[in-house]
TORFI-856145 format. One line per 3 residues: number of its first residue (from 0); their letters; for each residue x, y, z of C-alpha. Coordinates in steps of 0.05 Angstrom, whole numbers, plus 32768, in hexadecimal, padded with zeros to 4 digits. Example, Ala and Ser with C-alpha at 12.3 -4.5 7.8 and 13.67 -1.06 7.14 Angstrom:
// residues 2
0	AS	80F6:7FA6:809C ~ 8111:7FEB:808F
// end
This chain:
// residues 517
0	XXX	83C5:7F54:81D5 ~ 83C2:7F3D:8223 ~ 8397:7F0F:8242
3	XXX	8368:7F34:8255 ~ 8354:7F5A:8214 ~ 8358:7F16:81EB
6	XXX	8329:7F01:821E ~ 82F7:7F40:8218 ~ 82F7:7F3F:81CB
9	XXX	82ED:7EF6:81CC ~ 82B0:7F04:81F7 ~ 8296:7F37:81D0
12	XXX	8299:7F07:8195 ~ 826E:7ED4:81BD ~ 823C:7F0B:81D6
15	XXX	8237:7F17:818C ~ 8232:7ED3:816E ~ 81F7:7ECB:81AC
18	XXX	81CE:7F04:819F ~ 818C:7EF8:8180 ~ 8186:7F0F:8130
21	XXX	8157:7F3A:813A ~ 818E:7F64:816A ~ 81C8:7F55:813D
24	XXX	819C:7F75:80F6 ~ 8172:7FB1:8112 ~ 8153:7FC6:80D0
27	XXX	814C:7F86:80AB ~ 8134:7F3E:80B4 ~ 815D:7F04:80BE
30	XXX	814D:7ECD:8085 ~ 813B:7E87:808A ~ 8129:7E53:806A
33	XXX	80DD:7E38:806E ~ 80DD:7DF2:808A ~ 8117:7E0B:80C3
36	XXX	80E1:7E39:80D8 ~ 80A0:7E08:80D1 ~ 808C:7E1B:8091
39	XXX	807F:7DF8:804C ~ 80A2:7E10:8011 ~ 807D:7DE9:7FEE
42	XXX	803C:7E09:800D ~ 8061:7E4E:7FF5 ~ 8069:7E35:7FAE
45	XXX	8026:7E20:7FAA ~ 800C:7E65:7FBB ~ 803A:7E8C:7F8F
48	XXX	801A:7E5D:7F58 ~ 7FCE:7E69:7F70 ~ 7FE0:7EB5:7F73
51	XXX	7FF5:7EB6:7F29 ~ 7FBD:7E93:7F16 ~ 7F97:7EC8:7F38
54	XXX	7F6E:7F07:7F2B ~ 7F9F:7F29:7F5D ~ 7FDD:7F47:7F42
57	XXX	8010:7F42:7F6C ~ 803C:7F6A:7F77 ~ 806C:7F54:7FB9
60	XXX	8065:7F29:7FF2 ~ 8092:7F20:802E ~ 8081:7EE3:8064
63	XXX	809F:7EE5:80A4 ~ 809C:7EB0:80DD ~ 80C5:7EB2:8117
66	XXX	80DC:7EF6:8106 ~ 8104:7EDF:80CD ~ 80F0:7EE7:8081
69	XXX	80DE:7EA2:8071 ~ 80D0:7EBE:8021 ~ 80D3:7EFE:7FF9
72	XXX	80CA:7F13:7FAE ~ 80B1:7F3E:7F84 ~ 8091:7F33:7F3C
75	XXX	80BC:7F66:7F0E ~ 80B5:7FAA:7F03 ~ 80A9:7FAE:7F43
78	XXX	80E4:7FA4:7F78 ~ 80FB:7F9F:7FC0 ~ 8119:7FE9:7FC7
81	XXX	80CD:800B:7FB1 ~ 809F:8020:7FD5 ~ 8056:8015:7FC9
84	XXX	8015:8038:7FDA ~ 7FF6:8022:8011 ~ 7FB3:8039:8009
87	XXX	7F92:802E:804E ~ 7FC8:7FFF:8064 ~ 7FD3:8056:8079
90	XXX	7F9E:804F:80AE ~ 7FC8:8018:80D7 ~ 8002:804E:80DF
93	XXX	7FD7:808C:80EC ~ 7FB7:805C:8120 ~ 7FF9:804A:813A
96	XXX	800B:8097:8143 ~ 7FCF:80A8:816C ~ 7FDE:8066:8195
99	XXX	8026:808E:81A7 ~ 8004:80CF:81B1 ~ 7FD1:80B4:81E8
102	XXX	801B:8095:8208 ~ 802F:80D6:8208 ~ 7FF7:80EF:822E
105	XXX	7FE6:8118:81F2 ~ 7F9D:8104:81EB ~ 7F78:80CF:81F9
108	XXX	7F3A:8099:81DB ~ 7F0C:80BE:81FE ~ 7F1D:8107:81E5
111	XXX	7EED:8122:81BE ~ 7EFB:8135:817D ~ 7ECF:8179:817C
114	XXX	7F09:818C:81B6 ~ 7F4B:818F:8183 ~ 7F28:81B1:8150
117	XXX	7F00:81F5:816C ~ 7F08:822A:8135 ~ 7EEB:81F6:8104
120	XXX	7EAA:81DC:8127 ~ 7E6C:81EF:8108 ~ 7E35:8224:8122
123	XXX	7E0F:81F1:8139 ~ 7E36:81B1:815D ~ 7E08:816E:815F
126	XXX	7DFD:8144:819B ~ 7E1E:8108:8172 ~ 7E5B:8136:815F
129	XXX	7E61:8154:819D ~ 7E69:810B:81B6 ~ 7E94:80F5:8183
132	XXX	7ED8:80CF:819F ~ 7F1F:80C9:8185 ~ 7F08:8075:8195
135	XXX	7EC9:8080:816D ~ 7EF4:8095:8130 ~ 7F26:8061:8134
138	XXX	7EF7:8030:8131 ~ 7ED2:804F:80EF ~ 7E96:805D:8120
141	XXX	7E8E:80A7:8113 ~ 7E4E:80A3:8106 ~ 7E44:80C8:80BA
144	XXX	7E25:80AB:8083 ~ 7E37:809D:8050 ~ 7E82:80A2:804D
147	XXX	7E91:80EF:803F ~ 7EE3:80E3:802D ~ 7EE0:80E5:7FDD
150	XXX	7EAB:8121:7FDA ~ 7ED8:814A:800F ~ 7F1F:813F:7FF9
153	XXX	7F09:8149:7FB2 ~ 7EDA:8189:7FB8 ~ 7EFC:81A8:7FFD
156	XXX	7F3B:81C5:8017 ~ 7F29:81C3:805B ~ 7F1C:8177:8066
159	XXX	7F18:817F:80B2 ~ 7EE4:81BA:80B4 ~ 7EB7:8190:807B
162	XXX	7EB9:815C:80A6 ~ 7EA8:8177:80E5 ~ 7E71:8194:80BA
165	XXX	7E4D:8154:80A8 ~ 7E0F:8134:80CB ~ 7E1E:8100:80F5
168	XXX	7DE5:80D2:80F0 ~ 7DEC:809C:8122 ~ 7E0E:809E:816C
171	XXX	7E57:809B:8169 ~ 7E72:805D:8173 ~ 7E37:802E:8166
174	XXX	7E35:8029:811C ~ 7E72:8012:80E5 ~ 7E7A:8033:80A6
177	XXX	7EBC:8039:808C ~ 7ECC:8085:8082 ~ 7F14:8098:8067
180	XXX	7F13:80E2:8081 ~ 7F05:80CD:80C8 ~ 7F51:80AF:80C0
183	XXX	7F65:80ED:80AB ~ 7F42:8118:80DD ~ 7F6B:80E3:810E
186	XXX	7FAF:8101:80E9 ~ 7F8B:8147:80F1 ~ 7F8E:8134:813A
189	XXX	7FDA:8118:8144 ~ 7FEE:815C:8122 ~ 7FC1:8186:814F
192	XXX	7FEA:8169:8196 ~ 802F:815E:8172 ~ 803B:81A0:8146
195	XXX	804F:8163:8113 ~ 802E:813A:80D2 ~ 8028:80F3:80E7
198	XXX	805E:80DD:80BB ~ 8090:810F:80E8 ~ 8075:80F4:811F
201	XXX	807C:80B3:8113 ~ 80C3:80B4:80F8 ~ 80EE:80B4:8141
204	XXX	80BA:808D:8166 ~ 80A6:8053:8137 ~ 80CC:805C:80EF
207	XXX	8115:805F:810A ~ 8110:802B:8139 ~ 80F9:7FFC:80FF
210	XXX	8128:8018:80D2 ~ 80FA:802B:809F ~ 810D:8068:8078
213	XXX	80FB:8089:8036 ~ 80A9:8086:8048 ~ 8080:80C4:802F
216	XXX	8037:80D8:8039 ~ 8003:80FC:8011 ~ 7FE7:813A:8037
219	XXX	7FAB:8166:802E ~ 7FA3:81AD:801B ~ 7FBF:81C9:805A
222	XXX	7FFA:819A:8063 ~ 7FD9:815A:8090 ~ 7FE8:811D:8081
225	XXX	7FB4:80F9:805A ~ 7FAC:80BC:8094 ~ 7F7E:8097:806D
228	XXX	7FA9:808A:803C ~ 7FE1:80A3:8013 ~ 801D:807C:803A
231	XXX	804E:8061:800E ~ 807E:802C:802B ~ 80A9:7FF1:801F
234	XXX	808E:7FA9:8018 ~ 80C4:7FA5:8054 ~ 80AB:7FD7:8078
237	XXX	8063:7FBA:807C ~ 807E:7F77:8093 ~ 80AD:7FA4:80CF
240	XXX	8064:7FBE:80E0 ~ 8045:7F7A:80E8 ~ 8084:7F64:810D
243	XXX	8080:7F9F:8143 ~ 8036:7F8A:814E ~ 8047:7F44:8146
246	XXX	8079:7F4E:8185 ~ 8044:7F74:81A5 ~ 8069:7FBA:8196
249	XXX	80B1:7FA2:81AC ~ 80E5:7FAB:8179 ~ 812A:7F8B:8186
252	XXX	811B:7F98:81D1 ~ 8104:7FD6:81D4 ~ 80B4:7FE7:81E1
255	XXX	80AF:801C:81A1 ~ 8063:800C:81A7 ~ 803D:8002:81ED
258	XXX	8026:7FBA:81ED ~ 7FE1:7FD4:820F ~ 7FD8:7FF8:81CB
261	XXX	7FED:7FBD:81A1 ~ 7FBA:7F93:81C1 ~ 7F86:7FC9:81C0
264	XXX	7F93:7FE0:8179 ~ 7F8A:7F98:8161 ~ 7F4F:7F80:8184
267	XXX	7F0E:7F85:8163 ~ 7EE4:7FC1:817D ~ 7EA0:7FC6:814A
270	XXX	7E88:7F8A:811A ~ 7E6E:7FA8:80D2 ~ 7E37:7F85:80CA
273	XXX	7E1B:7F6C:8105 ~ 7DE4:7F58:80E1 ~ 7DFF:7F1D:80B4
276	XXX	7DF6:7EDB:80C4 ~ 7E2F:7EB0:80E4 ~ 7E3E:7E8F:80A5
279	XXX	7E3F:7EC9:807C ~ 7E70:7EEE:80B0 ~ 7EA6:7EAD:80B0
282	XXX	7EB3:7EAE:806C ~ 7EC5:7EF3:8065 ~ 7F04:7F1A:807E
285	XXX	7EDD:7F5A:8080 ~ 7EA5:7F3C:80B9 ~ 7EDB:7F28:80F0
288	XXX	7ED8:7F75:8111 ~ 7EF8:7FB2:8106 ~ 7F2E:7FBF:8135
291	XXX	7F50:8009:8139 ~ 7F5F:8013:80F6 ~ 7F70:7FC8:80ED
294	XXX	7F3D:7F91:80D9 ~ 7F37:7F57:8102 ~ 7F45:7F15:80CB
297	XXX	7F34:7ECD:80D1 ~ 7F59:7E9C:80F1 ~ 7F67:7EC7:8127
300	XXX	7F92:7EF4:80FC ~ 7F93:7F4A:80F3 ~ 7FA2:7F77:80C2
303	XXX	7FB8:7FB9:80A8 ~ 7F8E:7FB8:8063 ~ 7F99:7FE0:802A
306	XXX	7F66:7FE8:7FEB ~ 7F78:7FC0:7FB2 ~ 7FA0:7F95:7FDC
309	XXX	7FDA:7FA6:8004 ~ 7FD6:7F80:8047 ~ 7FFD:7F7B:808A
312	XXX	7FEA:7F36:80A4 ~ 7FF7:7F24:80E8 ~ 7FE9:7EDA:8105
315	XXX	7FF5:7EDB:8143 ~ 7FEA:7E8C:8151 ~ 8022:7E83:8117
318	XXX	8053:7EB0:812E ~ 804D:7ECC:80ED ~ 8047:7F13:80BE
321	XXX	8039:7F0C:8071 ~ 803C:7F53:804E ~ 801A:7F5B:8005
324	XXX	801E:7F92:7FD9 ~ 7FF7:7F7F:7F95 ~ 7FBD:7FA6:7F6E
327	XXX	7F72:7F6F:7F68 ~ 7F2D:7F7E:7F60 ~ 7F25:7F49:7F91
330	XXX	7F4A:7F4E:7FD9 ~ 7F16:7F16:7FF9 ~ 7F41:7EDF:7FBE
333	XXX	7F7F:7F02:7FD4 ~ 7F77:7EF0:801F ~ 7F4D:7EAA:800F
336	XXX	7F91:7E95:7FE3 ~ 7FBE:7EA5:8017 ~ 7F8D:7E7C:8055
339	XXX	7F8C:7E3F:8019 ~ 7FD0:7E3D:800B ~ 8002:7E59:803E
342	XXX	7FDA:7E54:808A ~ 7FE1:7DF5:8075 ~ 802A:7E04:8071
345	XXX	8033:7E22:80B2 ~ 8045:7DEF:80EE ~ 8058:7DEE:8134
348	XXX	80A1:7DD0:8129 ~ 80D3:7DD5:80FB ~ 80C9:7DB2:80BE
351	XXX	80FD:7D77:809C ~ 8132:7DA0:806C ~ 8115:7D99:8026
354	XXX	8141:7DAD:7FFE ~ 811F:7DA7:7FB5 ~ 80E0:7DCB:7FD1
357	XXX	810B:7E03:7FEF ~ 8132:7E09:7FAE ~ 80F8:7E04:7F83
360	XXX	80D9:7E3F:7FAB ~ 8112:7E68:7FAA ~ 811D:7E6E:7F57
363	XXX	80D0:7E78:7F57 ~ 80D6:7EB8:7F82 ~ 8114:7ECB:7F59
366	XXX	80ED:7ECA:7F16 ~ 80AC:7EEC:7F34 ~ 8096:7F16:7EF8
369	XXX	805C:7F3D:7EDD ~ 804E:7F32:7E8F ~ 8071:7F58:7E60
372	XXX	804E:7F7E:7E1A ~ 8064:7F48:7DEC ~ 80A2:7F66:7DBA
375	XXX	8090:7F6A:7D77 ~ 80B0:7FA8:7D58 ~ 80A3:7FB4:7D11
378	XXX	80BB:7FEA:7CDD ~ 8085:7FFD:7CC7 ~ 8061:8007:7D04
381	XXX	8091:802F:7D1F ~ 8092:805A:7CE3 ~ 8048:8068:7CF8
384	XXX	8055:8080:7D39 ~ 8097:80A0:7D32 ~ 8075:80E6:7D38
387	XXX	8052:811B:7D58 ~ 8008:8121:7D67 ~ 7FE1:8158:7D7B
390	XXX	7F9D:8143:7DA3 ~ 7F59:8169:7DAE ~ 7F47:8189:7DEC
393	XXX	7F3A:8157:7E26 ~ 7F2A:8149:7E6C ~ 7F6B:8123:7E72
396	XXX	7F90:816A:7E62 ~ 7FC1:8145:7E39 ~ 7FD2:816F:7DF5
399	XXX	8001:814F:7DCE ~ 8022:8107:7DCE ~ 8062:80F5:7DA1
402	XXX	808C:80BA:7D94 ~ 80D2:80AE:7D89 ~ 80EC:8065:7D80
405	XXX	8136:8056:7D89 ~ 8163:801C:7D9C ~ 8129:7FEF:7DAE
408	XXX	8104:8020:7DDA ~ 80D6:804A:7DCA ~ 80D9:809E:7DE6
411	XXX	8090:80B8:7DF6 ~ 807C:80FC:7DFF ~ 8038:810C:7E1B
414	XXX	8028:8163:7E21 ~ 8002:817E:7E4F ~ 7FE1:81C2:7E61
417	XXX	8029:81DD:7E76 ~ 805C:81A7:7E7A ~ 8073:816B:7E52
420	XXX	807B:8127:7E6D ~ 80B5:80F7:7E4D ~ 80B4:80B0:7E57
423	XXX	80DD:8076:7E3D ~ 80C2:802E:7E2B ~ 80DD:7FE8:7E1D
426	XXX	80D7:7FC0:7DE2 ~ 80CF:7F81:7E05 ~ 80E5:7FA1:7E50
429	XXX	80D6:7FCE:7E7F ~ 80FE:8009:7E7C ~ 8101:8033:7EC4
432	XXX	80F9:8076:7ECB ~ 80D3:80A9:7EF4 ~ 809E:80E2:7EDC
435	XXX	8082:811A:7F05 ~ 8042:8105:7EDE ~ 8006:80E6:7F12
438	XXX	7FF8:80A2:7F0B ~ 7FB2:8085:7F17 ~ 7F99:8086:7F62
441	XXX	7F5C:8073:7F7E ~ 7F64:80B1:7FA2 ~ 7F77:80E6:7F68
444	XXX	7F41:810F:7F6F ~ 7F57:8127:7FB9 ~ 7F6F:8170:7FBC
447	XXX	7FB7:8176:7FC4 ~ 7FB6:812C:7FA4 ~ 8002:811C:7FA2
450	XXX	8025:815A:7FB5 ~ 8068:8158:7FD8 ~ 8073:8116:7FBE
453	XXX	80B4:8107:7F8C ~ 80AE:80F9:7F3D ~ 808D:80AB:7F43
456	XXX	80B6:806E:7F2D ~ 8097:8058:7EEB ~ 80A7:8013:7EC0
459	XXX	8090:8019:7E77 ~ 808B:7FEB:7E3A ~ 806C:7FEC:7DF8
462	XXX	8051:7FBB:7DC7 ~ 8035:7FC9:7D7D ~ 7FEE:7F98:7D7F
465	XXX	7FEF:7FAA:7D2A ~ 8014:7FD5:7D05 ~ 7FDB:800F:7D13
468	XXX	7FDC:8005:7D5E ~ 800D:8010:7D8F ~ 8000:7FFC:7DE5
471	XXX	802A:8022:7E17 ~ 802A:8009:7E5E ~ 8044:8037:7E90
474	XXX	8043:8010:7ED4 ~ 804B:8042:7F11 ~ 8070:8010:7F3C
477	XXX	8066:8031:7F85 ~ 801D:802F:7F78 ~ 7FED:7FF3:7F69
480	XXX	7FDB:800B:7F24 ~ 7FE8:8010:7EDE ~ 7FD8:803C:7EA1
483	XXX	7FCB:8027:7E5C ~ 7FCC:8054:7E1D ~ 7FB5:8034:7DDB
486	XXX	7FC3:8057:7D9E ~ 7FA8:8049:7D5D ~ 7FB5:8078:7D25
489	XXX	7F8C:8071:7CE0 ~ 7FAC:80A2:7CB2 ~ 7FBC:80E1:7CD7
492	XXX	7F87:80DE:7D0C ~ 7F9A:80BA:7D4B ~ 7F6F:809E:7D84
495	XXX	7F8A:808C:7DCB ~ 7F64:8062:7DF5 ~ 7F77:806F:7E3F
498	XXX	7F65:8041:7E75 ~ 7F85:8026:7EBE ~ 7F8E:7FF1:7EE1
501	XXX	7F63:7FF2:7F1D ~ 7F23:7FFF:7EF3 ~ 7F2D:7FB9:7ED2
504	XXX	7F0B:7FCB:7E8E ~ 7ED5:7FF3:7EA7 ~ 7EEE:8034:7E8C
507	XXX	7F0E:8056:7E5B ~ 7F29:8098:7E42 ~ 7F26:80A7:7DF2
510	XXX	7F55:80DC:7DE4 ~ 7F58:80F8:7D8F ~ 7F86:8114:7D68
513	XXX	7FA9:812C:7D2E ~ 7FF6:8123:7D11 ~ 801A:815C:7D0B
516	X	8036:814F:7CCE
// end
């Protein structure tokens, strides 16, 4: 080799070693550890214990400052290579979407929306929806009341048509309510100017650049993305989202995101209850403002905010992102446990190495786990279940339900009107697996609920709680929730109690049968 190519290699090398980590990795984080980037792990550890402690469960959480994943984990079944409903964490992307389209001078905030959708409007068109904005939608002041998104995607095929149907009560842009459908009449929109879902959209001008891959998204009857919901994403991906605002839409030097829009996007534009008194309003994360499909948080903070708590944080005086994906009946805990415990362990400098703390926190994110159905096999319990059961007619459409135990696991098929679902579970362990069979969503009811989307990752377990009664939990782990079926059989006749996660208790399914033999 001559001089002068030793000398151009060995420069390379040094341009290389010199380049920032965010250039050298373009579709991952750097790690590091807490106190080199001002952090406490002990202020980590502490929260990880509050948050099991909890109502929350939680499912992931990822904490970046500095750009660089300060701690990860995820509490088993659920992992780092699943993704996981976003519920209206959705409404931050679709946002982000019509923030590109108005850079591409394909609309704008003051378009109305009667303008993109002419063969739908209604005989008569209102003053108020004749003034209605693309602005006045992304900031959930449409207008309607109350909130028309369950009764239309459950009962209509042509969301955008209902909607532009509906009253609309009070002048557009002067009053909150938070309406689901106006996110979706926002995708409506993005798919009117582009020829594309938002997801397509999306995927060269925001999704490759962050190197996320592998998202999907729920549509409607006639094949638009949902908006409101129905993203489904890596824990990674939410904390690449955060980042890009975070950096004020600049991702490893390139502007993928205006920084106008950025700023406008997350800047509160309507308070929702402008009524409450000061006090009331600063101890709640919902009274801050609503941004464009974003909520303003304390502390100076923003986030993307998804029901039953998945959450983009962004803290802009920390230099920091935290992303949550977990399943409470309780989001204002989640967010007070992470302002108790994590925002004291953030400081200006870099922190004194501490080793114990940082090794402490690192085997507790290892051994992150949700509770197992205790194992307690017996013989004769098994011999109870190990058959078939035929079940009377029921809203739940399920016909039949059999069990097969083998090799410490237990095979579980559950009929219905025209196909047969098989599922394995653990003795003791959760035992992976995917089933075309729908899990429980808040939004189920929705026409076109789920279609397009692959079978859904599933990790099931059983436990016998007597010899007569037999628990199956079947966790849907890119989703929040859980179902529950509790047998009990008292001579031939068996009842199954059905119930899920998200309604904590409150409600129940009682399915009865017979054994076929």
């Amino acid at each position: 080799m001559t001089c002068q190519k030793l000398f151009a290699v060995l420069s390379m090398l040094l341009l290389l070693l010199n380049l920032p980590a965010s250039a050298q990795k373009a579709n991952s984080f750097v790690s590091s550890i807490p106190e080199k980037e001002g952090v406490s792990s002990e202020a980590i550890s502490n929260f990880l214990d509050a948050a099991n402690k909890s109502k929350t469960e939680f499912h992931s959480i990822m904490m970046l400052r500095h750009g660089k994943v300060i701690a990860q984990g995820w509490w088993n079944p659920y992992d780092a290579t699943l993704k996981h409903t976003m519920y209206s964490c959705s409404k931050s992307f679709t946002a982000t979407a019509i923030g590109l389209a108005i850079s591409e001078k394909r609309l704008s905030l003051d378009d109305k929306v009667i303008s993109f959708f002419s063969d739908y409007l209604p005989d008569t068109v209102s003053t108020n929806l004749s003034a209605l904005t693309v602005k006045d939608v992304l900031s959930m002041a449409d207008g309607q009341d109350p909130d028309p998104s369950f009764t239309i995607a459950s009962r209509d095929s042509n969301w955008v048509k209902s909607f532009l149907a509906l009253p609309i009560l009070y002048k557009p842009g002067t009053k909150f309510l938070y309406n689901s459908l106006g996110t979706y009449m926002l995708s409506a929109m993005v798919q009117k100017v582009t020829g594309q879902k938002v997801v397509d959209y999306l995927q060269p001008r925001l999704f490759e650049p962050l190197g996320i891959s592998g998202m999907d998204w729920e549509v409607d009857p006639k094949g638009i993305n949902t908006g409101g919901w129905g993203l489904r994403i890596k824990t990674e991906d939410m904390a690449k989202f955060g980042q890009l605002f975070l950096q004020k839409g600049k991702w490893n030097g390139k502007q993928v995101l205006p920084a106008e829009w950025v700023a406008e996007a997350s800047t509160a534009k309507i308070i929702q209850h402008p009524d409450y008194s000061q006090s009331k309003r600063d101890s709640s994360d919902w009274e801050q403002g609503y941004c464009y499909q974003m909520w303003r948080c304390r502390h100076n903070a923003f986030r993307a905010d998804g029901a039953f708590g998945q959450f983009i944080i962004v803290l802009p005086e920390e230099d920091a992102v935290i992303a949550i994906t977990a399943e409470t009946p309780d989001m204002q805990e989640e967010l007070n446990l992470i302002w108790q415990y994590l925002l004291p362990g953030f400081h200006k400098e870099e922190l004194v190495e501490n080793k114990s703390a940082t090794t402490a926190l690192n085997k507790k994110l290892a051994a992150l786990a949700l509770p197992l159905p205790a194992k307690n096999n017996s013989a004769e319990a098994i011999k109870n279940f190990n058959k078939s059961f035929l079940l009377e007619p029921n809203n739940s459409h399920i016909q039949s339900l059999s069990f097969n135990f083998h090799d410490a696991v237990c095979d579980v098929s559950i009929g219905g009107e025209n196909t047969i679902y098989q599922m394995t579970f653990g003795d003791g362990n959760w035992q992976k697996g995917e089933t075309p069979k729908h899990g429980p969503s808040l939004v189920a009811g929705a026409k076109a609920s789920f279609v397009g989307l692959p079978p859904f990752k599933i990790a099931a377990a059983y436990c016998f709680k007597d010899v007569p009664t037999i628990e199956l939990t079947l966790r849907y782990i890119e989703s929040p929730h859980t179902e529950k079926m509790r047998c009990q059989i008292d001579g031939n006749t068996i009842s199954v109690d059905i119930t899920n996660s998200f309604d904590y208790g409150t409600k129940k399914t009682v399915l009865k049968g017979m054994s076929k033999e």
